[in-house]
C-alpha positions in Angstrom: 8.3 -21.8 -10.1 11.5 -20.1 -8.5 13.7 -21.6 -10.9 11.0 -20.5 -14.0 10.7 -17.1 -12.8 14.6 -16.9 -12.4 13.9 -16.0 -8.3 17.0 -16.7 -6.1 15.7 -17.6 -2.6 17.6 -18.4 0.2 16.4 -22.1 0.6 15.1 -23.9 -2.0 12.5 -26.9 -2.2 10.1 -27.8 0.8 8.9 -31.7 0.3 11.5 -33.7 1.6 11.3 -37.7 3.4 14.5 -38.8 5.1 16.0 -40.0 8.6 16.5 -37.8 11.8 20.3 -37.7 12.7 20.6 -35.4 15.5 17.9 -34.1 17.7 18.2 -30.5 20.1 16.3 -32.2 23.0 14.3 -35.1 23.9 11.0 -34.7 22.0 8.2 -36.2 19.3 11.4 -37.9 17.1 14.4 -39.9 18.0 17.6 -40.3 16.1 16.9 -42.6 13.2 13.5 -42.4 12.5 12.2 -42.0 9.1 9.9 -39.1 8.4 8.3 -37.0 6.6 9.0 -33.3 6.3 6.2 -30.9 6.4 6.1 -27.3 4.8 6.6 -24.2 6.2 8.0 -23.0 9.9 4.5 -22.3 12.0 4.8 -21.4 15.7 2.9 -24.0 17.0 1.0 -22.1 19.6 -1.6 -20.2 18.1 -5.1 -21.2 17.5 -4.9 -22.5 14.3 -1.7 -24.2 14.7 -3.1 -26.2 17.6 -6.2 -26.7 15.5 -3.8 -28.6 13.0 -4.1 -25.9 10.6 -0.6 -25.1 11.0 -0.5 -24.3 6.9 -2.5 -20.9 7.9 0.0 -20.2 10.8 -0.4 -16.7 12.0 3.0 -16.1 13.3 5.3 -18.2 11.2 8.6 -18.8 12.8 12.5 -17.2 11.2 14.5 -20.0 10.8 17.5 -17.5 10.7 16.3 -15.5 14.1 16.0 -18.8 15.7 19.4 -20.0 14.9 21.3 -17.2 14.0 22.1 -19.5 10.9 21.0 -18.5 7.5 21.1 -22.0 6.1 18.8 -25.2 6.9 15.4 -24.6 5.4 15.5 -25.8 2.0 15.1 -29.1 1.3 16.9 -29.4 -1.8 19.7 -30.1 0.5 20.9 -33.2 2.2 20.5 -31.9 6.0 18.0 -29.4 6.9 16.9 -28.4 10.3 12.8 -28.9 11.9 10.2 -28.9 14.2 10.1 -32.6 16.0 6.2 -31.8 15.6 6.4 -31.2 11.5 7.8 -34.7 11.2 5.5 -37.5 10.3 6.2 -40.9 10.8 6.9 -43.1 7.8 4.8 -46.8 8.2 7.4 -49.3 7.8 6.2 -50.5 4.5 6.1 -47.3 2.7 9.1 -46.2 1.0 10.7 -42.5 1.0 9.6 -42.0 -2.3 6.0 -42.7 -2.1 5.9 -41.3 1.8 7.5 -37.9 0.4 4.3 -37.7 -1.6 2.8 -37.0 1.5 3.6 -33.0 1.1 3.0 -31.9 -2.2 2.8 -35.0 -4.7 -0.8 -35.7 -2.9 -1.3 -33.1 0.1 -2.7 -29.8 -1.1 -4.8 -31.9 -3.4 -6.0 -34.6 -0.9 -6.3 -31.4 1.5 -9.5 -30.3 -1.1 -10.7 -34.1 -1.5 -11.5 -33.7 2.4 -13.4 -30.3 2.6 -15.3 -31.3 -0.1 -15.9 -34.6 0.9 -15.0 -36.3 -2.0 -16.6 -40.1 -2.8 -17.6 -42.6 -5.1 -21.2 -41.0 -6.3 -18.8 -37.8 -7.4 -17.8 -36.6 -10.7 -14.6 -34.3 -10.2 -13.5 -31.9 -12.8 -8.8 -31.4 -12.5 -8.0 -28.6 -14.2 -4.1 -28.0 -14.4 -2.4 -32.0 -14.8 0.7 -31.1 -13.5 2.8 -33.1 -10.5 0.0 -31.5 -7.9 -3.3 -32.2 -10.3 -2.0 -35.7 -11.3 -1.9 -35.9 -7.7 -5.2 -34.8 -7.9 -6.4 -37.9 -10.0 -4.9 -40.0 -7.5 -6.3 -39.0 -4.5 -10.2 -38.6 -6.3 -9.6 -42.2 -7.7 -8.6 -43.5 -4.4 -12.0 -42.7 -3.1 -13.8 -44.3 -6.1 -15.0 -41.0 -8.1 -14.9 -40.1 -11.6 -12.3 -38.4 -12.9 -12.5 -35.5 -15.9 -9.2 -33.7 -16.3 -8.2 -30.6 -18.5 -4.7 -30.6 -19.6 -2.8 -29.1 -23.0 0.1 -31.0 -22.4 -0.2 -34.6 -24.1 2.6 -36.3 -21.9 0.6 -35.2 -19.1 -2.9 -35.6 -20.1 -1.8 -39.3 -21.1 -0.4 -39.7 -17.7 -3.7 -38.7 -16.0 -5.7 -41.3 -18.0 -3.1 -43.8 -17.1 -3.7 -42.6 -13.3 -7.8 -43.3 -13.8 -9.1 -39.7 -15.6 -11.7 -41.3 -17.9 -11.2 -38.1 -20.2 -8.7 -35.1 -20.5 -9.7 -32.2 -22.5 -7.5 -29.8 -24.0 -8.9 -26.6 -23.0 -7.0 -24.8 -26.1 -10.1 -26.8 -28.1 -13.2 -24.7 -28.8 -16.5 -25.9 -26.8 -14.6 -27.0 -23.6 -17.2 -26.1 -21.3 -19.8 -27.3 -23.3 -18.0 -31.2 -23.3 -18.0 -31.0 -19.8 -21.9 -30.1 -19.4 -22.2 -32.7 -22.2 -20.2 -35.8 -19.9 -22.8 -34.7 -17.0 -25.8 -35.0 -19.0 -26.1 -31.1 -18.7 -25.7 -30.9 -15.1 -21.7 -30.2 -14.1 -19.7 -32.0 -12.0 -20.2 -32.4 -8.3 -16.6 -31.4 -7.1 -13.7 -29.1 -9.1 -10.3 -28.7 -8.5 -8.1 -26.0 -9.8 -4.4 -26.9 -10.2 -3.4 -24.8 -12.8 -3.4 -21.4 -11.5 -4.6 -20.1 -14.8 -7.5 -17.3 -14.5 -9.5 -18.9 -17.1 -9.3 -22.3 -16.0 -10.5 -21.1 -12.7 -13.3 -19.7 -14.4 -14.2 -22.8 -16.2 -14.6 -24.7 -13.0 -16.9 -22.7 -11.7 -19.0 -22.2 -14.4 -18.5 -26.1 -14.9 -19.5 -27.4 -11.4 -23.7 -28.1 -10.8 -25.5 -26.2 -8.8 -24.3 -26.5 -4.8 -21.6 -28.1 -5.6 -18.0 -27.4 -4.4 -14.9 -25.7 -6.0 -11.5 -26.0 -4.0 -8.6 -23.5 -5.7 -5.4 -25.1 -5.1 -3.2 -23.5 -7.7 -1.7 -20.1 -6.9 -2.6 -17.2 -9.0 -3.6 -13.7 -9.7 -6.8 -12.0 -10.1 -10.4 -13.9 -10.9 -14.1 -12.2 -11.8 -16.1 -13.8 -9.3 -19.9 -12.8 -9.9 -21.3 -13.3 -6.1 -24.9 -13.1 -7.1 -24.9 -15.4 -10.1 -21.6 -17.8 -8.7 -22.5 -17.9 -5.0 -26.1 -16.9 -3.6 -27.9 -18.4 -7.0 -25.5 -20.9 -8.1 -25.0 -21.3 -4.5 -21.4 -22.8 -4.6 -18.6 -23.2 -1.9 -15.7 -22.3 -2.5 -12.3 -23.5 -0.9 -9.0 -22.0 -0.7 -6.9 -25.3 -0.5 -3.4 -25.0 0.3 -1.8 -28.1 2.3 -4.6 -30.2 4.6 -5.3 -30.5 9.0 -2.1 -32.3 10.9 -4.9 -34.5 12.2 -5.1 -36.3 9.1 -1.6 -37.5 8.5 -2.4 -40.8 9.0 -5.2 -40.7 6.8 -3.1 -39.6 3.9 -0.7 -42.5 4.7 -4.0 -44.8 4.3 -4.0 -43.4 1.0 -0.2 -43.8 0.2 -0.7 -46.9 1.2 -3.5 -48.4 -0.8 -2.2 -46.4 -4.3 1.6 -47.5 -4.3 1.1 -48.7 -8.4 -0.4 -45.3 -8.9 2.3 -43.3 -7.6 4.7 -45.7 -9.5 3.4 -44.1 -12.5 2.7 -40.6 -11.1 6.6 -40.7 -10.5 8.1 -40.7 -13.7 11.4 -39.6 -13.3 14.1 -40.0 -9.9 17.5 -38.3 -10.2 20.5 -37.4 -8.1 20.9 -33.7 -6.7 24.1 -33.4 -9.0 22.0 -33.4 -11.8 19.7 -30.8 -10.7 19.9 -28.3 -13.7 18.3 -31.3 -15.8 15.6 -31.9 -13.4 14.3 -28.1 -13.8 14.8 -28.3 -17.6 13.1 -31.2 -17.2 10.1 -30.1 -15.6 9.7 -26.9 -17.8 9.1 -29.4 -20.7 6.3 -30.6 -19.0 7.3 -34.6 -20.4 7.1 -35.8 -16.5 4.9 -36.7 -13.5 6.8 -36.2 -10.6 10.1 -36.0 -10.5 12.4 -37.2 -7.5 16.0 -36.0 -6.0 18.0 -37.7 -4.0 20.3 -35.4 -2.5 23.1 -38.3 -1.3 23.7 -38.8 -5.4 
């Protein structure tokens, strides 16, 4: 997005999976472990953060107070510094790649599949199929639901059928809500996710999702009308701001790394070296790719 909007910020990228090589003091991690990098700099000592909310830190740390160094938070990089705490253990028999899916690739997304309590009996509606709502796919087919996805993109909308979506629909065609109400025999679908951070696609999840059923908004964005009487007391909805998911379920999203490995195969469509960075982001803006990964030794 940084790159898109033409934004120059201090440190770039925040997924990252790699080896500990120096440690400040005896703590969680020892030198040589593999791990994966979690977002953000939270204090670790407020309520939340304790609460393994840390994503909804109330008094996020300043890497560049804290060190008097300006460097070290972006993770397009080949060092950068860390909580011991914000380091999650890699299983022996998961590689980088696929761990380092553990942060954005599947977290925000499998983060929503939680609250919403996402299982085989569900019909979920992905809105947005980029490298978070192909993530999306992943997690919902992991637990055994039906997938629906709405995509423009055809690389992309491909890709999410070759993840387990039964059907992509482009939302640029007329009558999408009504194929959706059409798939549920007139009902909606149980559980919508909104990776897209488009107004309108937003919109169409709500108004596409049955009665009391659940809406998780994981794409950022602007503005959206939200009716209260007709969306929420009559339609009675629940809504979920989704943004990464608890600390205590780390090992449950390794569970999950662990059982889709062929998924994430495909859901990774593209690995390059750090040198060739610039083609990366041109890369992405095409839309032709899953998830693209950088190793930063290359």
């Amino acid at each position: 997005k940084a790159y898109k909007a033409g934004h120059v910020c201090q440190g770039i990228g925040h997924e990252a999976a790699g080896e500990v090589v120096e440690i400040a003091q005896p703590g969680k991690v020892k030198v040589g472990d593999r791990v994966v990098v979690m977002p953000q700099l939270p204090c670790g000592k407020c309520a939340l953060c304790l609460q393994g909310e840390y994503i909804h830190c109330e008094h996020l740390d300043n890497l560049t107070e804290a060190t008097g160094y300006e460097g070290g938070g972006g993770t397009y990089a080949q060092c950068l510094l860390k909580q011991d705490w914000l380091l999650l253990p890699i299983p022996d028999d998961l590689s980088y790649e696929h761990a380092g899916m553990a942060c954005c690739g599947l977290g925000p997304t499998f983060g929503a599949m939680q609250l919403m309590q996402v299982d085989a009996f569900d019909t979920v509606l992905v809105t947005g199929l980029g490298p978070v709502g192909l993530g999306a796919v992943v997690n919902a087919v992991y637990r055994g639901a039906r997938v629906i996805g709405v995509e423009a993109q055809p690389f992309r909308a491909n890709l999410a059928q070759e993840l387990g979506a039964e059907t992509v629909i482009d939302p640029a065609a007329e009558g999408a809500l009504e194929r959706l109400l059409e798939l549920t025999d007139g009902l909606g679908v149980d559980k919508a996710v909104d990776c897209s951070g488009v107004a309108q696609a937003q919109r169409l999840c709500i108004d596409a999702t049955r009665r009391k059923g659940h809406v998780a908004f994981v794409g950022e964005a602007g503005d959206l009308t939200l009716n209260v009487s007709q969306d929420m007391i009559r339609k009675g909805l629940t809504l979920h701001g989704t943004w990464h998911y608890n600390l205590g379920d780390s090992a449950r999203i390794m569970q999950v790394i662990r059982g889709c490995g062929d998924l994430l195969d495909k859901q990774i469509t593209h690995t390059c070296p750090m040198s060739s960075v610039q083609e990366a982001f041109e890369l992405q803006l095409t839309g032709d790719c899953g998830k693209v990964v950088l190793y930063p030794w290359e």
